[in-house]
C-alpha positions in Angstrom: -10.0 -135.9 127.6 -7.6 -133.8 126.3 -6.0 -131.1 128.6 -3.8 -129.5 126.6 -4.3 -128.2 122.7 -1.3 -127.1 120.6 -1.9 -125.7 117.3 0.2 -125.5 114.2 0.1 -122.1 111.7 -2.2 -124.8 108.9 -4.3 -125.3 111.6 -4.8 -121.4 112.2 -4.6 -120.7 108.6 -7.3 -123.0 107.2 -9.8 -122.1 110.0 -9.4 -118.3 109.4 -10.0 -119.4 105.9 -13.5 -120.5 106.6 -13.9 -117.7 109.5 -14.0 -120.4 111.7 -10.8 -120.1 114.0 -13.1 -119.8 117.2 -14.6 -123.1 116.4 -10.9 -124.0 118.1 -12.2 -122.3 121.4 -15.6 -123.9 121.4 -13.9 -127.6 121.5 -11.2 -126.7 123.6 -11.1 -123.5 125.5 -8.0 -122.4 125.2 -5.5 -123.3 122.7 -1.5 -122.7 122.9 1.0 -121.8 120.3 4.3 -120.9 119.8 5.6 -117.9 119.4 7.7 -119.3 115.8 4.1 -120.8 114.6 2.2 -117.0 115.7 5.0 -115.5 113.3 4.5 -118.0 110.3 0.5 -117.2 110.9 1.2 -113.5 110.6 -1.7 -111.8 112.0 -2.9 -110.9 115.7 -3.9 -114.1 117.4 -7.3 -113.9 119.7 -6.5 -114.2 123.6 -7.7 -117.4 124.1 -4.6 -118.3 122.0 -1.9 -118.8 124.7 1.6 -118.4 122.8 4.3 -120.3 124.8 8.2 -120.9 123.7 9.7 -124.3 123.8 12.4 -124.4 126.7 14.9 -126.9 124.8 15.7 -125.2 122.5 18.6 -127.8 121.4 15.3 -130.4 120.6 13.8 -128.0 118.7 17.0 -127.0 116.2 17.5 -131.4 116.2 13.7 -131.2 115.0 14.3 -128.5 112.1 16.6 -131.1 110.4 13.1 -132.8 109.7 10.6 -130.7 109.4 9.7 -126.7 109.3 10.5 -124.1 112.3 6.7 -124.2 112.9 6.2 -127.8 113.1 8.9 -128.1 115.0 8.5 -125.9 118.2 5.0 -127.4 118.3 6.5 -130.6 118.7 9.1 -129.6 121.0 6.3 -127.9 123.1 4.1 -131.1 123.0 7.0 -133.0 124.3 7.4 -130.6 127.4 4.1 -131.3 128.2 3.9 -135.2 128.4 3.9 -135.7 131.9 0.7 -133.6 131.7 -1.6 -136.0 130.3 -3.0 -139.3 132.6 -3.7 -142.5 131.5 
C-alpha cells in the first residue's frame, strides 16, 4: 500500500478540469506537493494538500537539466522519502 502520494501541477490541473481534484483525497487521504509545483498550479490548494520543499536542493537544480522545475522538486521529494516505503 502506498504511504506516501506526491502530486505533480498535470495531475492537479486535469482533475480540477473535471471538478474532480478531491477524488485524489478519496484514494489517498492526504496528498503532498511542492511548494514549485503549488506555484505552476496557480490557485489555492485544499488542506489535505500537504506542500513540502525538497531539502537537496543541489538534486533538484541537477534534475532541472532534464525536466521542468515542477517535475523536478516532485522527484527530488520522492527521493527523500524512499526509506519510507517497506517491502
Amino acid at each position: 500500500m502506498l504511504k506516501i502520494v506526491i502530486s505533480d501541477t498535470s495531475t492537479l490541473i486535469l482533475f480540477q478540469k473535471i471538478e474532480q481534484l478531491d477524488l485524489l483525497e478519496k484514494l489517498y487521504g492526504k496528498v503532498i506537493t511542492t511548494p514549485e509545483i503549488a506555484d505552476e498550479y496557480g490557485e489555492k490548494l485544499p488542506d489535505w494538500i500537504g506542500i513540502e520543499s525538497v531539502s537537496d536542493k543541489k538534486y533538484q537544480e541537477f534534475i532541472e537539466t532534464q525536466v521542468d522545475i515542477g517535475e523536478a522538486s516532485a522527484i527530488a521529494l520522492a527521493k527523500e522519502y524512499k526509506d519510507v516505503f517497506e517491502p
